[in-house]
C-alpha positions, -999 to +999 in steps of 0.1 A: -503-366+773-511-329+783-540-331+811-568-310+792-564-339+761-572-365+788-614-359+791-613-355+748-593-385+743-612-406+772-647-398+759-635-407+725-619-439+731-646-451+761-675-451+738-659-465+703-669-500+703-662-531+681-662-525+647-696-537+628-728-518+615-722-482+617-748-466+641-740-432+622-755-447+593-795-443+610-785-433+648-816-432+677-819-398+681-821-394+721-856-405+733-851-420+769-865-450+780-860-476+804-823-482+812-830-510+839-806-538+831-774-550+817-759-536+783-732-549+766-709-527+739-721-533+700-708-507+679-698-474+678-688-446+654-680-406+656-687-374+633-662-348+634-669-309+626-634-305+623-621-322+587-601-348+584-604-367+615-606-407+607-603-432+630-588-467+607-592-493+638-607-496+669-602-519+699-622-552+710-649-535+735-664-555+758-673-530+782-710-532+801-731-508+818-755-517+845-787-495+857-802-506+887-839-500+897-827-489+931-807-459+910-777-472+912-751-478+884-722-500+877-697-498+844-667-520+836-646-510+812-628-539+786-610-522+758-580-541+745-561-536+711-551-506+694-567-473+680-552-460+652-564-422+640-555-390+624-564-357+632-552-321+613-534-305+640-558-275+638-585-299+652-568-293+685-566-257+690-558-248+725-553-283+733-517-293+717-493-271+698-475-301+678-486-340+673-461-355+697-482-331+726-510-358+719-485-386+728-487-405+763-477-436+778-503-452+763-501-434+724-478-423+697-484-395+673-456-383+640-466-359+617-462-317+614-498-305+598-516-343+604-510-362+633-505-396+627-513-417+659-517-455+675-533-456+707-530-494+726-555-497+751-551-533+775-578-514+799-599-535+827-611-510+855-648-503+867-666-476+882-661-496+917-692-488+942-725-489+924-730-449+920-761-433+920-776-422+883-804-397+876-826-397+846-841-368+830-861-365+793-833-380+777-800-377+795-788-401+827-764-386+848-741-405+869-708-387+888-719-352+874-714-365+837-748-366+815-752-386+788-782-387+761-798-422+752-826-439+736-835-467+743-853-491+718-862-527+726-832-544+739-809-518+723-795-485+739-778-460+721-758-434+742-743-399+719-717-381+739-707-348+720-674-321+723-666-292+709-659-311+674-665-346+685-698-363+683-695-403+694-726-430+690-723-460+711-749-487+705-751-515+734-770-546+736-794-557+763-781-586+781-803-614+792-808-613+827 
């Protein structure tokens, strides 16, 4: 996969969760709160500005965040399965010049105007060392990368945005 895809294609694919109730349909617009605790993935959906972007299956997410009261974070990332989207090759401008530039290892794309493509993910990693987050209004920031959230009883909901994606990631609290 050309390098400048990778962030796009990470952001997207880190933050879908399991398929269920569409957060889209009434998202928490970003309001803070506390993110002390354990969160485990829910659901997750994505708006596009560009037409014509669909994604027809996601993968089993059981990826958890943790926020620390110390300030300190930890992530593992589950995602196993396969993603299967489309995208109008005019979505990525400046980014690929036919679909099989948005192949990799990991994904195939066909198609001339609208690339077909089927991402399988079998991904276990973490962030490693807790790393320190920040908090601010309604962003967290941990590595340099800020994300805005609300939280609402035991449910967070973290929106990541790009030049034409916009992601919604609910999570659940976890019982301690």
């Amino acid at each position: 996969m050309n390098e400048p895809l990778r962030p796009f294609v990470a952001v997207l694919f880190a933050l879908l969760g399991a398929c269920g109730s569409d957060p889209c349909a009434h998202p928490d617009a970003p309001c803070g709160g506390d993110l002390v605790g354990t969160w485990q993935a829910e659901n997750a959906c994505y708006t596009s500005t560009c037409s014509g972007v669909e994604v027809s299956q996601q993968p089993e997410n059981r990826s958890t965040f943790t926020f620390r009261a110390d300030g300190m974070a930890t992530a593992t990332l589950s995602l196993h399965g396969h993603v299967v989207w489309k995208m109008p090759l005019s979505c990525a401008t400046g980014l690929a010049t036919k679909c099989a530039d948005l192949a990799s290892q990991e994904t195939t794309c066909t198609g001339d105007s609208v690339c077909a493509c089927d991402t399988t993910l079998n991904e276990d990693s973490s962030l490693g060392a807790p790393r320190p987050y920040t908090t601010s209004g309604s962003t967290f920031t941990v590595d340099g990368s800020t994300t805005s959230y609300c939280v609402r009883g035991d449910r967070l909901t973290l929106s990541a945005s790009s030049s034409t994606l916009t992601s919604v990631a609910t999570y659940a609290r976890v019982a301690p």
